[in-house]
C-alpha positions, 0 to 999 in steps of 0.5 A: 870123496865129498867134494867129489860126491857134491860136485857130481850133484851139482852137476846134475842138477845144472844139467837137469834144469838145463833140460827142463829149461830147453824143453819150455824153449822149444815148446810150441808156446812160442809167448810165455805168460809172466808167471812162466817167465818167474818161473824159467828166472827162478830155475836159472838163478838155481842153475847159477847157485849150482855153479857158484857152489861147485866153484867153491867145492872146487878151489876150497883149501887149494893154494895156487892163485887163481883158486883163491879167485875161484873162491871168493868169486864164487862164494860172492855170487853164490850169496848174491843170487840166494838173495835174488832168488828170494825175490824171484821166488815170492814173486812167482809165488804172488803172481801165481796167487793173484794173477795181477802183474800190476798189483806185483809191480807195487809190491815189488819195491817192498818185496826187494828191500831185505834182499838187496841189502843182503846182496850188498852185504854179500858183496862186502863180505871179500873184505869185511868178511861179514857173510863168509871168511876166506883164510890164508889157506883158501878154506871158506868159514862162515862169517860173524854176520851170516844169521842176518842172511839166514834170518833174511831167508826164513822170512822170505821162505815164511812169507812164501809159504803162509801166501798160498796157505791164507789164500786156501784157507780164503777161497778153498776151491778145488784148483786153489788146493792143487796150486798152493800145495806145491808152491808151499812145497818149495819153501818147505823144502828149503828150509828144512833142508837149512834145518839139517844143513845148520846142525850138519856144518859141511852138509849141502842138501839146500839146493837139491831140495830146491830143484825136486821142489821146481821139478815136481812143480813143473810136472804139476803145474808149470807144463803149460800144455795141457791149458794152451789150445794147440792151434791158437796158443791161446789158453783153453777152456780149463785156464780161462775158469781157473783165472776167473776164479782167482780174478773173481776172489782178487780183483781189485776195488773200483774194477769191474770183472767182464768177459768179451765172447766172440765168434766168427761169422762164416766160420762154416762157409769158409770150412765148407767152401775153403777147406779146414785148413784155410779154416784154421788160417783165420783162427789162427790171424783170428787169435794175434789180432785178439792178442794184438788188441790185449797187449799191456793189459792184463787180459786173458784170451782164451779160445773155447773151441771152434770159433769161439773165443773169450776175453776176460779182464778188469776195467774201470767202466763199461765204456772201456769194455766197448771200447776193446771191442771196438778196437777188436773190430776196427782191427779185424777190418784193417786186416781184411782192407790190407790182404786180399785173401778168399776170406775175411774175418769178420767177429759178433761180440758182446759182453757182460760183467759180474755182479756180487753172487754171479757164478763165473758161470753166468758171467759167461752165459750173459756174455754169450747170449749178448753176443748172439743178440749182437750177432742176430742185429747184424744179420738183420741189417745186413739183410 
């Protein structure tokens, strides 16, 4: 009747995550941002352990052949892939923290050692029988060795959760709260339920406290809809300010912090003579050419609204802040040359950078009014 009820569980939760992983599939964000993609790896490494376990419950003290297969194939795998997503877990939970695929990158390696000696534990213990012991009967034991895995958990768990609290307790604004409430949630969760689990030998509770952990983060944070501009699929207004924060607070010794504001001239004339759709066209080839030109950095492109747009990043000069601009319209020209529509696109930019004491909202306001400037010296010329 137990290995009935848990299987049953298992099963649940496999087909939850399964829906919540297709409905991020056939959203209308066709791009997926990194902390997105951490995030679906970390629901399918759950999924996978769900799997693994139900393959144990399943052949456990069974004696036919291929159950004792079953067993040591899926009790390898299941502690494999705890250790994966150890690492997956602290990964996503430093990107969504810092926001810096680059500064991940260095960690990463440090990130990886416990788990993958862990994982190689795990793929010796079928015959060393250091994590788990599978006896002459096909009942699964703990192994001698397994609080080398438990103690390995806890520090990634740790690590997870005092990440999000040291960084409330640094920045403290509204949006940090939010955040790191629930990325605390998932390591919490696990280990309290290991907690229980240890004491109650036959309990399996560790991974539905893992899934309600990632769904109410979906719910809350990971549903991309409500900072994506749906005509763009570039970010909006309200991911744009909540990036700058953390950038403002994390960037990096050296860099200086700029935003790129842009609109487009003619948007009016276009709607006006053209219809709206043709209008939402040029948004739309307006907003792959700005991605276009961001690929491999770590900018943010955001639309504001209308035909304003922003890009947000680090650079080491001011000299490469022009240069993307530059790129931008080089880009946006090369377009207009290759296809003969009844609009060209045609983009005012100018840019600014923080200073120690600017709000983020000053660093946009310059750039804004730096732009129009820009825009007005054309206007000029082209008199």
């Amino acid at each position: 009747m137990l290995v009935v009820m848990y299987v049953e569980l298992n099963v649940v939760g496999m087909i939850t995550l399964l829906l919540l992983l297709r409905n991020i599939r056939h959203s209308e964000i066709k791009e997926h941002p990194i902390d997105q993609l951490l995030f679906n790896m970390v629901m399918w490494t759950i999924l996978f352990i769900f799997l693994f376990d139900t393959g144990m419950w399943l052949s456990d003290g069974k004696k036919e052949g291929i159950f004792y297969v079953i067993n040591y194939l899926s009790a390898t795998m299941y502690y494999v892939l705890n250790s994966v997503l150890c690492v997956l877990w602290l990964s996503y939970t430093d990107y969504k923290i810092y926001e810096s695929l680059i500064d991940l990158k260095k960690r990463l390696p440090f990130y990886s050692v416990p788990a993958i000696f862990c994982a190689v534990l795990s793929l010796c213990s079928p015959f060393s029988g250091w994590f788990f012991v599978i006896d002459t009967e096909n009942i699964y034991a703990r192994g001698d060795l397994i609080w080398i895995m438990e103690v390995v958990g806890a520090f990634y768990l740790l690590s997870s959760a005092m990440l999000p609290v040291l960084d409330y307790r640094k920045s403290r604004w509204k949006e940090s709260k939010k955040v790191n409430f629930y990325l605390v949630m998932f390591p919490v969760s696990i280990l309290l339920c290991t907690v229980v689990q240890f004491f109650f030998y036959g309990l399996s509770i560790i991974w539905i406290g893992a899934l309600l952990a990632c769904i109410s983060l979906y719910i809350n944070i990971q549903n991309r809809e409500i900072t994506t501009d749906h005509l763009t699929g570039l970010f909006n207004r309200r991911r744009l300010e909540q990036h700058l924060q953390r950038r403002s607070k994390a960037k990096r010794k050296g860099n200086i912090l700029f935003a790129v504001m842009m609109d487009m001239d003619d948007f009016k004339k276009i709607n006006d003579t053209q219809g709206h759709a043709t209008g939402d066209i040029v948004l739309k080839k307006t907003a792959e050419i700005l991605k276009q030109c961001s690929e491999g950095s770590e900018d943010l492109v955001a639309r504001l609204g209308g035909d304003e747009f922003v890009i947000v990043g680090e650079r080491n000069s001011e000299d490469e802040i022009i240069d993307l601009m530059e790129r931008i319209m080089s880009t946006a020209e090369q377009y207009n040359d290759m296809h003969d529509f009844s609009y060209e696109i045609k983009i005012s930019m100018g840019y600014s950078v923080i200073q120690e004491g600017d709000t983020i909202d000053l660093l946009l306001n310059n750039a804004d009014k730096e732009m129009y400037r820009n825009k007005s010296k054309r206007k000029e010329i082209n008199k």
